[in-house]
mmCIF file of the N, C-alpha and C atoms, coordinates in Angstrom:
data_MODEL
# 
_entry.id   MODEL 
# 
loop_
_atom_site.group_PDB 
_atom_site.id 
_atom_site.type_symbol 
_atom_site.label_atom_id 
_atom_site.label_alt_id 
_atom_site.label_comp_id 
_atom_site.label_asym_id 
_atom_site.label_entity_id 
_atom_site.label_seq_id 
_atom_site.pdbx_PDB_ins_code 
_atom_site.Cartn_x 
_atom_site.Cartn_y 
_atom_site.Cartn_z 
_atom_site.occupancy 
_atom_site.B_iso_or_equiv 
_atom_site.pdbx_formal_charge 
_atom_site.auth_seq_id 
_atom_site.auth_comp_id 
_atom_site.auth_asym_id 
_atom_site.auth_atom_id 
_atom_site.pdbx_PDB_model_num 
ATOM 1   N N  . UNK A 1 1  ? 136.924 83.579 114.033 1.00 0.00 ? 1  UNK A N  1 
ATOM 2   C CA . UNK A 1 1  ? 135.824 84.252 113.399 1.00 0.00 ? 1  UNK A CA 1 
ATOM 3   C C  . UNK A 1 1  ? 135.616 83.639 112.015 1.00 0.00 ? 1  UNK A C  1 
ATOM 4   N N  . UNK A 1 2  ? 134.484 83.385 112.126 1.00 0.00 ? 2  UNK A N  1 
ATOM 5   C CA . UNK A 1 2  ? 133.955 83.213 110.303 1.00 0.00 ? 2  UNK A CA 1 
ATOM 6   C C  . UNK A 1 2  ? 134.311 83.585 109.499 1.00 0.00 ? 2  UNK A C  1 
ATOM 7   N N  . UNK A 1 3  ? 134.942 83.780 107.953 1.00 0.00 ? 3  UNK A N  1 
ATOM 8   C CA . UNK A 1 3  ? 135.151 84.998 107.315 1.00 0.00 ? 3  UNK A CA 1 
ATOM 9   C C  . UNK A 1 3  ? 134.628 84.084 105.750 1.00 0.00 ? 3  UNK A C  1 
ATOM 10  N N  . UNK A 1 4  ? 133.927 85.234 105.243 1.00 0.00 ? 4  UNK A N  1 
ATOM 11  C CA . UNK A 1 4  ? 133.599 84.649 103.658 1.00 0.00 ? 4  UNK A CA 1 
ATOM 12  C C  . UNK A 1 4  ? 134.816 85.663 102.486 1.00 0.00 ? 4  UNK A C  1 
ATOM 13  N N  . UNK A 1 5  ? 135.632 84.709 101.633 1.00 0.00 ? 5  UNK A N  1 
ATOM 14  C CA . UNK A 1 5  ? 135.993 85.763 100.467 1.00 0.00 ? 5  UNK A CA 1 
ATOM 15  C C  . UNK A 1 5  ? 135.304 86.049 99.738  1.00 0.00 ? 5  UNK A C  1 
ATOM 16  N N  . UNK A 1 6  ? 135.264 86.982 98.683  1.00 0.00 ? 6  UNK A N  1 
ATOM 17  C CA . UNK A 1 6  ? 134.554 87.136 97.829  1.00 0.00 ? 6  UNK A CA 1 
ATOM 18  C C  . UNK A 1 6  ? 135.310 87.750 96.811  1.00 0.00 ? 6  UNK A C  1 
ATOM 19  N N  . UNK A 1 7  ? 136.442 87.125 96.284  1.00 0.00 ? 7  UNK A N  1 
ATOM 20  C CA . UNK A 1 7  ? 138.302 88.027 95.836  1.00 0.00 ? 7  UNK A CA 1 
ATOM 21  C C  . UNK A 1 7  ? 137.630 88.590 94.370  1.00 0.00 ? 7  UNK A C  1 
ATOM 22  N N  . UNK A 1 8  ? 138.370 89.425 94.509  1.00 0.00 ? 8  UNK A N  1 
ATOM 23  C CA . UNK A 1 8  ? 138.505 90.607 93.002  1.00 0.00 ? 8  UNK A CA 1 
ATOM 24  C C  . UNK A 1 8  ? 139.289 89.043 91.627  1.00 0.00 ? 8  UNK A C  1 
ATOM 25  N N  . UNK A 1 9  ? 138.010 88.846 90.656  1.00 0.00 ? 9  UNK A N  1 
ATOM 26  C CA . UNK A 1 9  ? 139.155 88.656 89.589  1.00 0.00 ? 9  UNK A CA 1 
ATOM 27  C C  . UNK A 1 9  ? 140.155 89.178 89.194  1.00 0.00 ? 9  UNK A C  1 
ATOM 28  N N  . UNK A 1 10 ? 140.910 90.540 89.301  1.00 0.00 ? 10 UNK A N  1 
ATOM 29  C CA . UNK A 1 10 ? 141.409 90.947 88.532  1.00 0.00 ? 10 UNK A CA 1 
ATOM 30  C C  . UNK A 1 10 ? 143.000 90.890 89.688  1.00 0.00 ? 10 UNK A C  1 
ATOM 31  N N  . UNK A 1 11 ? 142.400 90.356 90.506  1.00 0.00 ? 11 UNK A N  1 
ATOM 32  C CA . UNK A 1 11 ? 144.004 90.389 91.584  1.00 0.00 ? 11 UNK A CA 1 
ATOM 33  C C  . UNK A 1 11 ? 144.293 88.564 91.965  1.00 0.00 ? 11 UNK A C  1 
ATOM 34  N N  . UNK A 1 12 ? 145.534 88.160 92.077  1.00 0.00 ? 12 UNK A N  1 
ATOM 35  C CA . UNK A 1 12 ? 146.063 86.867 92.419  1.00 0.00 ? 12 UNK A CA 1 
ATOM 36  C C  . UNK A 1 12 ? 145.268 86.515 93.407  1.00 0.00 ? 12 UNK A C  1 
ATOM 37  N N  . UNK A 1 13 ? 144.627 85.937 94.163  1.00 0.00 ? 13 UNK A N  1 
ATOM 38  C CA . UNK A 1 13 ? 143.718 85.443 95.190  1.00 0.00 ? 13 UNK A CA 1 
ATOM 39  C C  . UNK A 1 13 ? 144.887 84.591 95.970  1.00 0.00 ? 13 UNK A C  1 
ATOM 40  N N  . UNK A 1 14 ? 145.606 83.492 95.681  1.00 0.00 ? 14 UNK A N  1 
ATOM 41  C CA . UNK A 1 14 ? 146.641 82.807 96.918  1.00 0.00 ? 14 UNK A CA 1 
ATOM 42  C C  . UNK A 1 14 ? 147.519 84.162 96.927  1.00 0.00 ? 14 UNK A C  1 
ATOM 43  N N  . UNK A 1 15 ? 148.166 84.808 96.259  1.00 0.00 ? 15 UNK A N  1 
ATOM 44  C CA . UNK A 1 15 ? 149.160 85.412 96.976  1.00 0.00 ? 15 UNK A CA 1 
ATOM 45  C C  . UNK A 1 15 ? 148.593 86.887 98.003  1.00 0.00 ? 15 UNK A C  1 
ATOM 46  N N  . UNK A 1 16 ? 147.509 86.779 97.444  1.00 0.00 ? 16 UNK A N  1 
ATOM 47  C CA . UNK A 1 16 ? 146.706 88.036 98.517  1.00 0.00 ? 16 UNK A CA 1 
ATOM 48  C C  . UNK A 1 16 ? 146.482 87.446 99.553  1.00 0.00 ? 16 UNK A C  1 
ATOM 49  N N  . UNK A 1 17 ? 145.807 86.174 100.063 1.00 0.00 ? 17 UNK A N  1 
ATOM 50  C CA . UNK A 1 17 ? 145.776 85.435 101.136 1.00 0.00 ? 17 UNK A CA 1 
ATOM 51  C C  . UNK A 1 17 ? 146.680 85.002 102.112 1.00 0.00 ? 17 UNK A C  1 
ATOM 52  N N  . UNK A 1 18 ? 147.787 84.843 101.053 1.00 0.00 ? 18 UNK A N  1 
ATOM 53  C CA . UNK A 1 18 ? 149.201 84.924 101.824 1.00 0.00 ? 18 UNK A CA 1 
ATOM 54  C C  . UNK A 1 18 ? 149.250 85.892 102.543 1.00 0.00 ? 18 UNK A C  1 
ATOM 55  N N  . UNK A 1 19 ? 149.436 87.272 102.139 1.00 0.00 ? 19 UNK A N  1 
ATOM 56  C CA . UNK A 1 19 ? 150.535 88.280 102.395 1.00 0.00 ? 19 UNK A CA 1 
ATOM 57  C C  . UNK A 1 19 ? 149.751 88.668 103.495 1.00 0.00 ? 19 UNK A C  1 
ATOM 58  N N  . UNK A 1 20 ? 148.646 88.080 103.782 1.00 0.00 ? 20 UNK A N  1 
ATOM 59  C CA . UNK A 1 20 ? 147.945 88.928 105.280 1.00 0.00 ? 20 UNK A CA 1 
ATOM 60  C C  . UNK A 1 20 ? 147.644 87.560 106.058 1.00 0.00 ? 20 UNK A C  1 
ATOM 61  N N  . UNK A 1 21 ? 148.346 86.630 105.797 1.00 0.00 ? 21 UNK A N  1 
ATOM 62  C CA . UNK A 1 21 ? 147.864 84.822 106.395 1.00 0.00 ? 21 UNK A CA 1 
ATOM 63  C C  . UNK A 1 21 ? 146.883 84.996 106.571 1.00 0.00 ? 21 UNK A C  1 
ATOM 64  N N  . UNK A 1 22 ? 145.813 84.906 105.773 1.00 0.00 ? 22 UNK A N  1 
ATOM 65  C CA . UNK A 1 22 ? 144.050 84.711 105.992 1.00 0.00 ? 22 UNK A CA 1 
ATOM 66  C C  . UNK A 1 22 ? 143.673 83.376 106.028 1.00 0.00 ? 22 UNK A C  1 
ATOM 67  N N  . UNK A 1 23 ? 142.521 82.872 106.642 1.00 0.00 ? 23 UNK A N  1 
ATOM 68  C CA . UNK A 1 23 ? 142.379 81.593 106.513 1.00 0.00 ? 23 UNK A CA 1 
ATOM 69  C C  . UNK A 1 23 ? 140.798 81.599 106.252 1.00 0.00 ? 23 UNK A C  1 
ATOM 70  N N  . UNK A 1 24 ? 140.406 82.089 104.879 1.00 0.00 ? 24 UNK A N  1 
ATOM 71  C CA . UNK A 1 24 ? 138.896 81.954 105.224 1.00 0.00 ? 24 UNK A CA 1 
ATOM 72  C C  . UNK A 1 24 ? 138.402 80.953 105.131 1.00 0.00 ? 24 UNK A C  1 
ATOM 73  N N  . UNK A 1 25 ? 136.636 80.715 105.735 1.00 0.00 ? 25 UNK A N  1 
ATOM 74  C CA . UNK A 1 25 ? 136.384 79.889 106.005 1.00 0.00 ? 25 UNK A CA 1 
ATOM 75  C C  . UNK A 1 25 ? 135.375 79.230 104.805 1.00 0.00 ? 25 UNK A C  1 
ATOM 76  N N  . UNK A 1 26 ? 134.999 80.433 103.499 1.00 0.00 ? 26 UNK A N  1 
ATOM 77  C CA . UNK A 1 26 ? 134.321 80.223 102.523 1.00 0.00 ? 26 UNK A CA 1 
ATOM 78  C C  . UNK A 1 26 ? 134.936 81.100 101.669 1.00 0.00 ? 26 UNK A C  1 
ATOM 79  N N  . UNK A 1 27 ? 135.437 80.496 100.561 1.00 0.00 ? 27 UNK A N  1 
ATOM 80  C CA . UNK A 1 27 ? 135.865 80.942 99.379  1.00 0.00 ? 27 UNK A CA 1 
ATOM 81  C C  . UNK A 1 27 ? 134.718 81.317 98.316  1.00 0.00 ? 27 UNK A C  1 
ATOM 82  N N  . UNK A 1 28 ? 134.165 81.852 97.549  1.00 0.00 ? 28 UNK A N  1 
ATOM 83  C CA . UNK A 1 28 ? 132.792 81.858 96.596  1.00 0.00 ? 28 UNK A CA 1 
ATOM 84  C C  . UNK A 1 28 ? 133.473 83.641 95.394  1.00 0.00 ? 28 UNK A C  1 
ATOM 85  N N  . UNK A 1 29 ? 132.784 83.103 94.216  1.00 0.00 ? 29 UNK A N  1 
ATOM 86  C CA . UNK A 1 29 ? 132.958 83.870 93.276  1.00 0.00 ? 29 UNK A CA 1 
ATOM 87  C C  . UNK A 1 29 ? 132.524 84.820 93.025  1.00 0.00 ? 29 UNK A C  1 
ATOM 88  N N  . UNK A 1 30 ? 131.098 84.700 93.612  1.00 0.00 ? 30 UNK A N  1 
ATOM 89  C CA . UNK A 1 30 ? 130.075 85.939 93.952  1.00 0.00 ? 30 UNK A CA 1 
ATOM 90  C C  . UNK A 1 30 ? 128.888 86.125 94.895  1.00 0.00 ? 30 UNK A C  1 
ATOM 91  N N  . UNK A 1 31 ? 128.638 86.952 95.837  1.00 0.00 ? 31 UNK A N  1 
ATOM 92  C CA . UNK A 1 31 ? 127.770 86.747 97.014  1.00 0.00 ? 31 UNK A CA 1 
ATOM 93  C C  . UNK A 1 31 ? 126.497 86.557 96.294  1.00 0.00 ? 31 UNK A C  1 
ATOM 94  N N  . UNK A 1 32 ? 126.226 86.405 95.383  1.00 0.00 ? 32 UNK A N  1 
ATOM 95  C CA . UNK A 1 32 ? 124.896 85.833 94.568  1.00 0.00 ? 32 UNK A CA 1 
ATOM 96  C C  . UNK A 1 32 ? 124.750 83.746 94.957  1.00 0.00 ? 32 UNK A C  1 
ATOM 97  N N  . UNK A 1 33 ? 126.259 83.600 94.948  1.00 0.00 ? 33 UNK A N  1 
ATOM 98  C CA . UNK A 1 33 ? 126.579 82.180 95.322  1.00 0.00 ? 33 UNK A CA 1 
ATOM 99  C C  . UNK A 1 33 ? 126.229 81.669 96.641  1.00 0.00 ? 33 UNK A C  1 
ATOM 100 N N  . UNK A 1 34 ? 125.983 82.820 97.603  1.00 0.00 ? 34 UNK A N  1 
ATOM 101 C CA . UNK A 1 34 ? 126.148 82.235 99.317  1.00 0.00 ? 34 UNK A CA 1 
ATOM 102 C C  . UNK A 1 34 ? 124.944 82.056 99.709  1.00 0.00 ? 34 UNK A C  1 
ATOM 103 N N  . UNK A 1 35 ? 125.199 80.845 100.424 1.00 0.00 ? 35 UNK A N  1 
ATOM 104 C CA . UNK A 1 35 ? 123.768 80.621 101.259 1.00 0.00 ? 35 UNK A CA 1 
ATOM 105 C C  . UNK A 1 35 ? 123.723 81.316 102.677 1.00 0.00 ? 35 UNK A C  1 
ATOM 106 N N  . UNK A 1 36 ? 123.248 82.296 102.954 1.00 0.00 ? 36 UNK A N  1 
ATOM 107 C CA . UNK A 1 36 ? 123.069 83.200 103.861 1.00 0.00 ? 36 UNK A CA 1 
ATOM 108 C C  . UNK A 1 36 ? 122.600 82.826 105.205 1.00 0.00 ? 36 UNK A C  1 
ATOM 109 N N  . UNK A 1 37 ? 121.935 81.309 105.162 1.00 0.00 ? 37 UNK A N  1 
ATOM 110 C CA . UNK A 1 37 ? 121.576 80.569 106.355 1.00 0.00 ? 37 UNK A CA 1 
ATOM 111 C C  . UNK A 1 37 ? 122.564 79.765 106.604 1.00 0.00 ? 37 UNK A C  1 
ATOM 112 N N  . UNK A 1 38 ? 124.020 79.678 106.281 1.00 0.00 ? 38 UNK A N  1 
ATOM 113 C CA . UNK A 1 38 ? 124.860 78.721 106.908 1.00 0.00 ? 38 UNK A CA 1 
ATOM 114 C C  . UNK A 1 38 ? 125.338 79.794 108.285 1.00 0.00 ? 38 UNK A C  1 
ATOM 115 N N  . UNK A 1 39 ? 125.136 80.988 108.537 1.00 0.00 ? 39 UNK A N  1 
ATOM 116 C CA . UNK A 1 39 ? 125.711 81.594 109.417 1.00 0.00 ? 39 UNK A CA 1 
ATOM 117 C C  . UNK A 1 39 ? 124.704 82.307 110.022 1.00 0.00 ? 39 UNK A C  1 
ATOM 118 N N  . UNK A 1 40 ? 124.909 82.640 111.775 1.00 0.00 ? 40 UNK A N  1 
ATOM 119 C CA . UNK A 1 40 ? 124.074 83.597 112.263 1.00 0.00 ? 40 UNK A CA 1 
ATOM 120 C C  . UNK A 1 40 ? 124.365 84.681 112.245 1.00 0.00 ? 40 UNK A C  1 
ATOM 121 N N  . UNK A 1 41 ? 123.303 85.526 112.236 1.00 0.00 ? 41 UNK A N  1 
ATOM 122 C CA . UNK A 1 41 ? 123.144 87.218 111.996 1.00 0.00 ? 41 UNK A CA 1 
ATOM 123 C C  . UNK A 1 41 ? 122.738 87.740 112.990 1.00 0.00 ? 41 UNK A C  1 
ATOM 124 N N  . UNK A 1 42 ? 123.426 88.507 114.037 1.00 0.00 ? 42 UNK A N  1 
ATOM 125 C CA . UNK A 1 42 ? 123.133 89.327 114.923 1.00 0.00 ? 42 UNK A CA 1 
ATOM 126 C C  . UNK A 1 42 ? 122.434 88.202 115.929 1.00 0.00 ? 42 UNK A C  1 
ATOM 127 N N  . UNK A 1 43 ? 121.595 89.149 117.183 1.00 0.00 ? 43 UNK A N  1 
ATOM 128 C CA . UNK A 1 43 ? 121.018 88.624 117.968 1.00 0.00 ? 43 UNK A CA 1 
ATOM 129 C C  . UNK A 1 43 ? 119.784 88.542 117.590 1.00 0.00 ? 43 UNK A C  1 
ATOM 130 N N  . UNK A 1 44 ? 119.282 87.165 118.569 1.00 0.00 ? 44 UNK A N  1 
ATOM 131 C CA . UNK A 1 44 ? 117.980 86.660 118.312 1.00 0.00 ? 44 UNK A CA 1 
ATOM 132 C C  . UNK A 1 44 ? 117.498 87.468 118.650 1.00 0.00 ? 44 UNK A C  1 
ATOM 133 N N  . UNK A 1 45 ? 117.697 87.944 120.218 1.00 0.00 ? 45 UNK A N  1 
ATOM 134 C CA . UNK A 1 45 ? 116.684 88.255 121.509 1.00 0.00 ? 45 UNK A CA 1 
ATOM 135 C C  . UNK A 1 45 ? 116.894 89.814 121.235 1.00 0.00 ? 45 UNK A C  1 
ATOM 136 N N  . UNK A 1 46 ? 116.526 90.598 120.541 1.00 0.00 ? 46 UNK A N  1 
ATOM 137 C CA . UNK A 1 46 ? 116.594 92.226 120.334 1.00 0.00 ? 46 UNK A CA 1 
ATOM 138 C C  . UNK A 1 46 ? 114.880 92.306 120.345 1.00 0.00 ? 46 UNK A C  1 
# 
């Protein structure tokens, strides 16, 4: 599965990633940063 972070400044970011082995697939500082067309959203055909 896809997963975007979007980590709390105020907490360690590698050792939080650790402690649950996450592997995301986009790291970013703030969802103001993401390009929203690199991924699909729901179904076409609704």
């Amino acid at each position: 599965m896809e997963v975007v972070m979007v980590p709390d400044p105020e907490l360690p970011m590698s050792s939080s990633i650790e402690e649950v082995d996450a592997h995301p697939t986009v790291i970013i500082k703030s969802l103001n940063d993401f390009n929203f067309d690199v991924f699909e959203w729901g179904q076409n055909n609704l």
